[in-house]
PAVEXNU-902409 format. One record per residue: residue in three letters; x, y, z of N, C-alpha, C, O in turn. Coordinates in steps of 0.2 Angstrom, whole numbers, padded with zeros to 4 digits, always signed. Example, Ala and Ser with C-alpha at 12.3 -4.5 7.8 and 13.67 -1.06 7.14 Angstrom:
BEGIN
ala+0066-0028+0039+0062-0022+0039+0066-0016+0039+0071-0017+0042ser+0064-0011+0035+0068-0005+0036+0064+0000+0039+0067+0006+0040
This chain:
BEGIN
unk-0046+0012-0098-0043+0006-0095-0043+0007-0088-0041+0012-0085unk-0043+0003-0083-0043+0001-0077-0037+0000-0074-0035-0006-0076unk-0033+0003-0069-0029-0001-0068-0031-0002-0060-0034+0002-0057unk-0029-0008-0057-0030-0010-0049-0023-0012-0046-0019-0016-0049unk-0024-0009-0040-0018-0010-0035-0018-0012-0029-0021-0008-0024unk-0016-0018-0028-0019-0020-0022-0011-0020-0017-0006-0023-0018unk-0012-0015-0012-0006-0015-0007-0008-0013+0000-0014-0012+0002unk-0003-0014+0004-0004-0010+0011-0002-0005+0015+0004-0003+0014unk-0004-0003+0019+0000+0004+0022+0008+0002+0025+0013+0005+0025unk+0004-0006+0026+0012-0006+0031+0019-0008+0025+0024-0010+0026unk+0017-0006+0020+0021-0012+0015+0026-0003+0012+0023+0001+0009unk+0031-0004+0014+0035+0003+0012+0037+0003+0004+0037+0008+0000unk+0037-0004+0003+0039-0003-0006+0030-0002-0008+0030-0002-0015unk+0025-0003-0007+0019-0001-0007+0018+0008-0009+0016+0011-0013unk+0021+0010-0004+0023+0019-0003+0026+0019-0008+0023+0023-0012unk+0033+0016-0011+0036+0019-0015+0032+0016-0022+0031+0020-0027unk+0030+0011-0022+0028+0009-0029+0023+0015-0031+0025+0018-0035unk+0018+0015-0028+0012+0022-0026+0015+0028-0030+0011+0031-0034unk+0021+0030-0031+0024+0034-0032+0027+0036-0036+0028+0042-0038unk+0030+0028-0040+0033+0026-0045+0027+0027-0052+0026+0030-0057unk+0022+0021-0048+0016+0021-0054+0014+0026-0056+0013+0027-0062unk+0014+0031-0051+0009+0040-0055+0014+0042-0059+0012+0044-0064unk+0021+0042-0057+0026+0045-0061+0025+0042-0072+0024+0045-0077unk+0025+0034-0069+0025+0030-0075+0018+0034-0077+0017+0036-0082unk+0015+0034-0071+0005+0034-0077+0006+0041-0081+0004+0042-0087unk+0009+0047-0076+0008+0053-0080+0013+0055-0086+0014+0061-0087unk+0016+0050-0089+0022+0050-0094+0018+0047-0099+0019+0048-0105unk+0010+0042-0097+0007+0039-0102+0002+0042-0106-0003+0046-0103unk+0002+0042-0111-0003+0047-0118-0009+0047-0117-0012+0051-0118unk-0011+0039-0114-0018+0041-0112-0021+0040-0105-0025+0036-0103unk-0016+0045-0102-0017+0045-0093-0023+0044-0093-0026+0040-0089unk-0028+0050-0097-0033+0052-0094-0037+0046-0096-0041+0044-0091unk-0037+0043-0100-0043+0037-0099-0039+0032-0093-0043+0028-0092unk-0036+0032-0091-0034+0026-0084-0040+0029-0077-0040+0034-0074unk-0043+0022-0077-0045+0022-0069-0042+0020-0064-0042+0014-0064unk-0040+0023-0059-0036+0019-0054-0039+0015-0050-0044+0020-0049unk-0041+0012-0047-0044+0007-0041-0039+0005-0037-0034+0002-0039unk-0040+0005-0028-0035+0003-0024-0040-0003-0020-0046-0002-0018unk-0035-0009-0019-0038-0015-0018-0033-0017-0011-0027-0016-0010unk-0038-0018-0008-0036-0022+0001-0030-0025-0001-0030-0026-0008unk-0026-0028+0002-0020-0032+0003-0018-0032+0012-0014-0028+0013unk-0021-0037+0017-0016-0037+0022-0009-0042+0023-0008-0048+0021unk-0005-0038+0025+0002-0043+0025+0002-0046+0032+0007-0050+0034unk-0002-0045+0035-0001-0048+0042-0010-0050+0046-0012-0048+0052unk-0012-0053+0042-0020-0054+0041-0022-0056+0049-0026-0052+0052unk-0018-0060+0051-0019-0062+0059-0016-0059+0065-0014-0062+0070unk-0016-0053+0064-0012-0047+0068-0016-0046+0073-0019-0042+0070unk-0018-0046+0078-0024-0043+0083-0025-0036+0083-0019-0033+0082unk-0030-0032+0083-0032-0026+0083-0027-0024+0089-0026-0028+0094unk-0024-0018+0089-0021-0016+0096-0015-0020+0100-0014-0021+0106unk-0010-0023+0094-0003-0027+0094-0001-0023+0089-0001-0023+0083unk+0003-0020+0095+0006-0013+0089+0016-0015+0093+0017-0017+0099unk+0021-0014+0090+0026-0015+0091+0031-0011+0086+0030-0011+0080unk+0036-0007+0090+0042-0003+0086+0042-0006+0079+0040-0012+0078unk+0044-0002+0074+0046-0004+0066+0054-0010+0069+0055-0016+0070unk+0060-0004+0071+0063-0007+0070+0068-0015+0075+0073-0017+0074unk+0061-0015+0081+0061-0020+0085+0059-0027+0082+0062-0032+0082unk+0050-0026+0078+0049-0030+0073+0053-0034+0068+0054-0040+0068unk+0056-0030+0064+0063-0032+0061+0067-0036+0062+0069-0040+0059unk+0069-0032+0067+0077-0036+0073+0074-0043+0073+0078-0048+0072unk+0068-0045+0074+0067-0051+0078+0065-0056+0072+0067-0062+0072unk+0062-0053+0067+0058-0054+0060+0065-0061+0058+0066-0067+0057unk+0070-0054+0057+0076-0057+0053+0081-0059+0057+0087-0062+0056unk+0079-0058+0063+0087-0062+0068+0091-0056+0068+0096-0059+0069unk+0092-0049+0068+0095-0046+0068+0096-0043+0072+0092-0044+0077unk+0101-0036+0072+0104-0033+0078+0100-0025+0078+0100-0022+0073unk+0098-0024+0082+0096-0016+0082+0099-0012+0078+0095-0009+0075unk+0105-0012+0077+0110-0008+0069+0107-0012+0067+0101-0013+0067unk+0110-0016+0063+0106-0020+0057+0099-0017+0054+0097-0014+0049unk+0095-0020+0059+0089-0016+0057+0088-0011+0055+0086-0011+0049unk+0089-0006+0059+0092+0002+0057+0093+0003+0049+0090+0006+0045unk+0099-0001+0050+0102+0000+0041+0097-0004+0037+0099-0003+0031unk+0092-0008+0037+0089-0013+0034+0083-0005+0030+0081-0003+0025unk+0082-0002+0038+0076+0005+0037+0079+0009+0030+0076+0009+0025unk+0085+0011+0031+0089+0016+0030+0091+0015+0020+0090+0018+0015unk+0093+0010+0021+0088+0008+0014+0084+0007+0009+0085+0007+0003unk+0078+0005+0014+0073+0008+0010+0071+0012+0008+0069+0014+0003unk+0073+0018+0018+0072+0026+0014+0076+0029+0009+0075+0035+0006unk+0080+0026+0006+0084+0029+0001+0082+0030-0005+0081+0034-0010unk+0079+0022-0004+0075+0021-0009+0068+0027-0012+0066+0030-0017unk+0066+0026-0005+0060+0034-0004+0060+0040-0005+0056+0043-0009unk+0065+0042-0003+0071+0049-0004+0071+0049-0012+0068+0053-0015unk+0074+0045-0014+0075+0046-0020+0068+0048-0025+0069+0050-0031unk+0060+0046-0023+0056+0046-0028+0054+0053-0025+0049+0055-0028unk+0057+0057-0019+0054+0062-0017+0049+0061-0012+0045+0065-0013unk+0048+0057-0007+0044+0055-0004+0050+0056+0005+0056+0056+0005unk+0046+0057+0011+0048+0058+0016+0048+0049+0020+0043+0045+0018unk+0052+0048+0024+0053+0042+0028+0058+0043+0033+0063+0045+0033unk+0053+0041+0039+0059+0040+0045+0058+0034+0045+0055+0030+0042unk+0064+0034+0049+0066+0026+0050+0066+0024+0056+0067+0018+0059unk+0065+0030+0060+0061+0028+0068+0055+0029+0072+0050+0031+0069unk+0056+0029+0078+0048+0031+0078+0045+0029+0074+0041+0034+0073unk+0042+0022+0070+0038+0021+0068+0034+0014+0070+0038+0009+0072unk+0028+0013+0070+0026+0007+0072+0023+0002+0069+0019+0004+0064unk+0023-0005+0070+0017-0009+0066+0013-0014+0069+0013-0018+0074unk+0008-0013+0065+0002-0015+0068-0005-0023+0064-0003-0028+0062unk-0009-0021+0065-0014-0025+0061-0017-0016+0057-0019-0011+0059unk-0018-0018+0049-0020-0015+0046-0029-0015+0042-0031-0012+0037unk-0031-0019+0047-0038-0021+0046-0043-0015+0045-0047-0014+0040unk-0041-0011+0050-0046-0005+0051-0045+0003+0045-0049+0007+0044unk-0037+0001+0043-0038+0005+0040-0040+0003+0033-0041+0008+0029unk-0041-0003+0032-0044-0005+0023-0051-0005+0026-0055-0002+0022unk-0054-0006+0030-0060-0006+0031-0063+0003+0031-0068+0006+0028unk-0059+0005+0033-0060+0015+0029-0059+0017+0023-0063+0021+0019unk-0053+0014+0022-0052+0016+0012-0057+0015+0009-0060+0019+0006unk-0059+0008+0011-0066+0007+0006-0073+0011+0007-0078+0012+0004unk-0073+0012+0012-0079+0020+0015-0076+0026+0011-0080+0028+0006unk-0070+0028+0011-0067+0033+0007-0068+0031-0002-0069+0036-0005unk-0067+0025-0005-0071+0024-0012-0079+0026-0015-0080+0027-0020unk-0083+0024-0008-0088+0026-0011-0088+0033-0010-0093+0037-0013unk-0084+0035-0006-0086+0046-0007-0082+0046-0013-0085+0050-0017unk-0078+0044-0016-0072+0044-0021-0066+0049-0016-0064+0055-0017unk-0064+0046-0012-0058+0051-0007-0053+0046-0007-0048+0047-0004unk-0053+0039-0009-0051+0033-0009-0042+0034-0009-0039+0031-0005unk-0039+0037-0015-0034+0041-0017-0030+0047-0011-0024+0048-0010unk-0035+0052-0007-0035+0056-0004-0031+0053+0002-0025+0054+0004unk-0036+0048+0005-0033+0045+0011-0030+0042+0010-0027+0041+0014unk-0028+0037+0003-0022+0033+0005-0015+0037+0004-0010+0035+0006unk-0016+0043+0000-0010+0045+0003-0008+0048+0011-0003+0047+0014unk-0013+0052+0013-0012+0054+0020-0010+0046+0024-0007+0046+0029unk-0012+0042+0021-0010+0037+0027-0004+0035+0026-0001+0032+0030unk-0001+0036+0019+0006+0031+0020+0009+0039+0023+0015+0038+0025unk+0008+0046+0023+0013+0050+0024+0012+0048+0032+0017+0048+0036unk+0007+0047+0034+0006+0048+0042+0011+0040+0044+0014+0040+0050unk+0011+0036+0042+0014+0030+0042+0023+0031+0043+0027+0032+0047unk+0023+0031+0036+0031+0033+0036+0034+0039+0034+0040+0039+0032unk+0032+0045+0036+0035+0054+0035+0034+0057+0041+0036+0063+0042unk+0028+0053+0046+0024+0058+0052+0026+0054+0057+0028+0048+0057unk+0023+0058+0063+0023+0054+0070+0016+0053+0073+0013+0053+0079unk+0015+0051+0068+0006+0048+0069+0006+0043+0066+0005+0042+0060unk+0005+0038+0073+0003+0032+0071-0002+0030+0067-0007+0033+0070unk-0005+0026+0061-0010+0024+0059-0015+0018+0064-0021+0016+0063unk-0012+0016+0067-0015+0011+0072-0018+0013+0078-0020+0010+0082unk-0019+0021+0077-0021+0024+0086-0028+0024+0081-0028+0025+0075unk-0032+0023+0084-0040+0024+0082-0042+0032+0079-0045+0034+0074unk-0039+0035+0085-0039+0044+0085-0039+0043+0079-0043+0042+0074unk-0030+0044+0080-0028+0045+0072-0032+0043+0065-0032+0047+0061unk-0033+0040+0065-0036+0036+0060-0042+0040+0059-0044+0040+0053unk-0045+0042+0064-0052+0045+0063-0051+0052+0058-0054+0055+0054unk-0044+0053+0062-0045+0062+0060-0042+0062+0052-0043+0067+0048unk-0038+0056+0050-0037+0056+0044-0040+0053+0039-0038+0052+0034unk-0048+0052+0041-0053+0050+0036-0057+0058+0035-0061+0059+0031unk-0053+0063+0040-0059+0067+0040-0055+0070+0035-0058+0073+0031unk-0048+0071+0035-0043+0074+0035-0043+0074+0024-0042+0079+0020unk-0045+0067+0023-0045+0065+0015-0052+0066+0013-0054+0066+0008unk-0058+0069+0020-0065+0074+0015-0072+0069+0016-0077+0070+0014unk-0068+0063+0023-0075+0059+0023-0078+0062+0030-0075+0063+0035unk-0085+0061+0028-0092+0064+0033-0088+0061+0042-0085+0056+0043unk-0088+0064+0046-0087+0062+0052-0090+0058+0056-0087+0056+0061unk-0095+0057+0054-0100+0054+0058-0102+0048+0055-0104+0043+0058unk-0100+0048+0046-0098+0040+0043-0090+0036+0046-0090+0030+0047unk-0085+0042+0047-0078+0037+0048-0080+0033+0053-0080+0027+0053unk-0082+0037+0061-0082+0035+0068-0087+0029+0067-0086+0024+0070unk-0095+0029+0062-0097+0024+0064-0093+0020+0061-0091+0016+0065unk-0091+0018+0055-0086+0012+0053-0081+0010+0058-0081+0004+0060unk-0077+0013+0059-0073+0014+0066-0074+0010+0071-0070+0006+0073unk-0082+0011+0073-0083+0008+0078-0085+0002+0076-0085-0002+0080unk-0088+0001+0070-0091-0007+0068-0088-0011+0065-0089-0011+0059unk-0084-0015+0069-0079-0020+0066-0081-0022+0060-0077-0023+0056unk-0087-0025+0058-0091-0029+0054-0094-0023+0047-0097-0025+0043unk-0091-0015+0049-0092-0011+0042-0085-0012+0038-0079-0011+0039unk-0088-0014+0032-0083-0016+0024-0076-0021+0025-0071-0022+0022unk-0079-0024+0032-0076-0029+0032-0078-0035+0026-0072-0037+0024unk-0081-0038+0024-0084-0044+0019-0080-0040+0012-0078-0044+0008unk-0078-0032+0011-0075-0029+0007-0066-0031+0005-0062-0032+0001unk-0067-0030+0010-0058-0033+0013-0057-0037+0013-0051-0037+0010unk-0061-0044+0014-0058-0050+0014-0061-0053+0004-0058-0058+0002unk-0064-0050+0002-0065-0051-0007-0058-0049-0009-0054-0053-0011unk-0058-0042-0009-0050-0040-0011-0046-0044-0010-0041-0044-0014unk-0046-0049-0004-0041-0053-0002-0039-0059-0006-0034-0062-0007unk-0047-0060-0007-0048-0066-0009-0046-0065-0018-0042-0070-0021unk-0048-0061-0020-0047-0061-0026-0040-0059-0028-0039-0058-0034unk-0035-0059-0023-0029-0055-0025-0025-0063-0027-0022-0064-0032unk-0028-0067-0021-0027-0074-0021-0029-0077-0026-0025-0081-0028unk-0035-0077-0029-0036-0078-0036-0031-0077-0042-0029-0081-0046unk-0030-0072-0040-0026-0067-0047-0018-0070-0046-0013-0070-0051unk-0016-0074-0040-0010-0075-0042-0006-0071-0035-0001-0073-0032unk-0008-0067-0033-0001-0062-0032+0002-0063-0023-0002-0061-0019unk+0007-0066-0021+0008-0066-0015+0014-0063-0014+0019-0066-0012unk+0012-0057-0018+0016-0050-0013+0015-0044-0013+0011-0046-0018unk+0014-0036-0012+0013-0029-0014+0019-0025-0015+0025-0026-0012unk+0016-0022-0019+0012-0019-0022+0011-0024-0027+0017-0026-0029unk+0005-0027-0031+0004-0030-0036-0002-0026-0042-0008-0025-0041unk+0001-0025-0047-0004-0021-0053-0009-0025-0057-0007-0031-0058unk-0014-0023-0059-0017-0026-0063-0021-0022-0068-0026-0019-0067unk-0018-0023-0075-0020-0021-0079-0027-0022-0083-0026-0026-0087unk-0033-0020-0083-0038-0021-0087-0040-0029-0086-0044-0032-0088unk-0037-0031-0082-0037-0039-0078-0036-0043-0083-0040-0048-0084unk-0030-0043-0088-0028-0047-0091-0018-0046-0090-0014-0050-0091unk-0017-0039-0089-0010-0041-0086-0007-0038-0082-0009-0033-0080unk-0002-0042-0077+0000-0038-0072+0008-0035-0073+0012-0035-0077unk+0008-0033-0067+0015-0028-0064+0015-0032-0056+0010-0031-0052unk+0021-0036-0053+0021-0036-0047+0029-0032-0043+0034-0033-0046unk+0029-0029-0037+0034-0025-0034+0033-0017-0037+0030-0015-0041unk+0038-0015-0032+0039-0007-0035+0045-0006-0039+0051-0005-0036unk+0043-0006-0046+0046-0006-0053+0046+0001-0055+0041+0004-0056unk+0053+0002-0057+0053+0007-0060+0049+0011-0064+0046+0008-0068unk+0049+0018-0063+0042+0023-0067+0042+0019-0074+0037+0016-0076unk+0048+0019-0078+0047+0018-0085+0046+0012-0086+0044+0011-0092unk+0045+0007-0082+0042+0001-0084+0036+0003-0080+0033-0003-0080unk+0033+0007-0078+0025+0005-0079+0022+0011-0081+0017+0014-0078unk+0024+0014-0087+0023+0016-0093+0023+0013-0098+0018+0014-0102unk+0028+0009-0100+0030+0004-0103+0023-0001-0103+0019-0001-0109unk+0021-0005-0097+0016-0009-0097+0011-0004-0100+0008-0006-0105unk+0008+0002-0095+0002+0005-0101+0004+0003-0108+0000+0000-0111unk+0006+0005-0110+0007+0010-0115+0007+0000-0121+0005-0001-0127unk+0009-0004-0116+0008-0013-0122+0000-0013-0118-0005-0014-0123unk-0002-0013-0112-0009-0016-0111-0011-0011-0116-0012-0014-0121unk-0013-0005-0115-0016-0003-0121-0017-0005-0127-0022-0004-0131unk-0009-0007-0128-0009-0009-0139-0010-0016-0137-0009-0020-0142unk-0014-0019-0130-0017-0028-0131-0009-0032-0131-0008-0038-0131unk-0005-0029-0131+0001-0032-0131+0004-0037-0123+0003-0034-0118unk+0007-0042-0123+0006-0044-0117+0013-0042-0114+0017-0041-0118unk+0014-0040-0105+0015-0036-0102+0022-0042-0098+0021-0047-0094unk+0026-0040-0100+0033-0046-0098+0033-0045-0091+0032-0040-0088unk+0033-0050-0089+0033-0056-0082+0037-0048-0079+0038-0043-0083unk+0038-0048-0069+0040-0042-0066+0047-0046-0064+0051-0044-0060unk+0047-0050-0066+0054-0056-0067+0057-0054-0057+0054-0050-0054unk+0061-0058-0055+0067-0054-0049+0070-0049-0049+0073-0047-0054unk+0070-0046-0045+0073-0039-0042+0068-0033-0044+0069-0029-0048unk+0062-0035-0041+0055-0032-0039+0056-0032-0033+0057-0038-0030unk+0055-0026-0029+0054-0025-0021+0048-0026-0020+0043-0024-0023unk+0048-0031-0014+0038-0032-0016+0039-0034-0007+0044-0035-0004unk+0032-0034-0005+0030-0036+0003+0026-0043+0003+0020-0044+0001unk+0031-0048+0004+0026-0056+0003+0022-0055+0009+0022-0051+0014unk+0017-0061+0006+0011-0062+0013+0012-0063+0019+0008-0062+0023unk+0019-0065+0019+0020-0067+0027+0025-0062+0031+0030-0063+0036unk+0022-0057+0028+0025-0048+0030+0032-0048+0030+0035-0044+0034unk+0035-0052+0025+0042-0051+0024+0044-0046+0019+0040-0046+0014unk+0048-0038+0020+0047-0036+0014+0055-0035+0010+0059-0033+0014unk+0056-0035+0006+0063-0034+0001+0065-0029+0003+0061-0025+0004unk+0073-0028+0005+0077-0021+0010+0082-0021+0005+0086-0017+0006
């Protein structure tokens, strides 16, 4: 069975959902037959490359709110994080355009490190003081999850490598329906949208498996919409 996840770095219930689903997969009897695949999703598609701005300045202005406000909007979610055993600061972090780095993951799938680096990226995102948006960085954590050096930097530098990748994923997420992350897709006939509890996506395996259809992710699913708004 296949499953695909289409999310992004910048999407914190993205990090946590990531977190949740292994939990949910490794409770499932037939982990071992599941393939995971991770699919492009930008939340902020028309970002410019190098328009990088505070996490929680972003917010303040996103939602009308006050420096505290925001703050506690973070503070929140980390708890959220905290609790699945995952590290989050709530400052010092920043956001940016995520172009470059799905344009890597998918260099990191054909080595199969695809998995590798996306976790180094959400820790270096939301646990580290390494920006995902500095080029540097980003090179040393292609290197970091087991890919050739000399393949990251040339992608890196070629805006146009696994770019037509990115925007497929995109397109087809838009297909499938989904305008928000994390969204799941079972064997491509059922979904999971938001970061849902471990045992509901064990749950879902365990009906996609029996062909059984997999009940709606209904409200009160933490999810990141397309227009970079995400559930606090």
């Amino acid at each position: 069975m296949r499953v695909e996840i289409w999310s992004d770095i910048a999407c914190p219930w993205c990090y946590i959902g990531k977190a949740r689903f292994e939990k949910g997969l490794a409770a499932f009897a037939h982990r071992d037959e599941v393939e995971v695949v991770h699919r492009s999703f930008e939340l902020d598609p028309g970002r410019a490359k190098g328009d990088t701005a505070p996490v929680i300045d972003m917010l303040a202005k996103k939602y009308g709110r006050t420096r505290e406000e925001a703050r506690a909007m973070e503070e929140h979610v980390a708890s959220n994080a905290r609790a699945e055993g995952l590290e989050y600061r709530t400052e010092g972090r920043d956001h940016g355009s995520t172009f470059d780095i799905h344009r890597l993951l998918h260099l990191a799938k054909a080595h199969g490190r695809q998995d590798a680096l996306l976790d180094l990226a959400y820790r270096a995102n939301f646990a580290e003081e390494r920006s995902v948006f500095d080029p540097g960085v980003l090179a040393r954590l292609g290197e970091e999850a087991g890919l050739p050096k000399d393949e990251v930097r040339r992608v890196l530098a070629d805006e146009g490598a696994y770019a037509e990748d990115v925007r497929a994923d995109e397109r087809e997420a838009a297909g499938l329906g989904a305008t928000g992350v994390p969204f799941f897709v079972l064997d491509r006939r059922y979904g999971v949208s938001g970061g849902r509890p471990a045992e509901v996506f064990t749950q879902a395996l365990e009906q996609a498996w029996q062909g059984r259809a997999v009940q709606p992710a209904g409200a009160g699913a933490a999810a990141c919409d397309v227009d970079g708004t995400c559930e606090v």
